[in-house]
N, C-alpha and C positions, 0 to 999 in steps of 0.2 A: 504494500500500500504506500502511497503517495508522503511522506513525511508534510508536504504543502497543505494537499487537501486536511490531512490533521489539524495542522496549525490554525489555517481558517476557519476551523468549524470550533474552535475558540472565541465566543462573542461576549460582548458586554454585558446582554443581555442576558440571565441568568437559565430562563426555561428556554430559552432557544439555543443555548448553550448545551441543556443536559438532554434535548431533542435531538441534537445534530451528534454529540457524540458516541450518544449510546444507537444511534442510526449505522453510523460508520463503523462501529465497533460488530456488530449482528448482521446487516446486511449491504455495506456499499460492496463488498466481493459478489456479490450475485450479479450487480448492475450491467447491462449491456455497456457499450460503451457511448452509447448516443445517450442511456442517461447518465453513465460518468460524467457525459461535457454539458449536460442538462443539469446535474447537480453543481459542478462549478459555476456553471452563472446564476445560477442559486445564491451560491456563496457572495456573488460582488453585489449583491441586494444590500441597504441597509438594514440594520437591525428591525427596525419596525414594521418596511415593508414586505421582508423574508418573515417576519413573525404572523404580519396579516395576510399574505397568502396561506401559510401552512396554519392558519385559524379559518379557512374558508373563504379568505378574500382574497381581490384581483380585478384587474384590469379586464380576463379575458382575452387578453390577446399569448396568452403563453401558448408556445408549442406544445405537442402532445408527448413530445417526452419531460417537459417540465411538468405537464398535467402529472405526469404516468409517477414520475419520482417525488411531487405533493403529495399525490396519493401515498406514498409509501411513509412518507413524512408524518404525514397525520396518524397513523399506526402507533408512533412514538409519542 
């Protein structure tokens, strides 16, 4: 696994913090690789707005593999 992706999924925010690594700890090895790169620009979201998509909000305009790896997010 990525030492980077780790590092990033280090956030200020507290619950999105203990979402994102217990995510990558259990299932970012499963990920195709089109949501690996769906979950990195995941990562370059700010905290709020990576927090209100993976609470059920959004623009709507995300790709279907952003959709596909939200989904798995909310799981956590």
């Amino acid at each position: 696994m990525n030492d980077r992706i780790r590092w990033d999924c280090r956030r200020g925010m507290l619950e999105l913090d203990m979402v994102l690594v217990r995510f990558v700890a259990q299932r970012f090895g499963e990920l195709t690789p089109q949501e690996v790169e769906a979950f990195k620009g995941l990562l370059a979201y700010s905290d709020p707005d990576l927090w209100a998509l993976i609470q059920g909000g959004g623009a709507g305009g995300e790709s279907e593999e952003i959709k596909q790896v939200l989904q798995l997010l909310r799981r956590y």
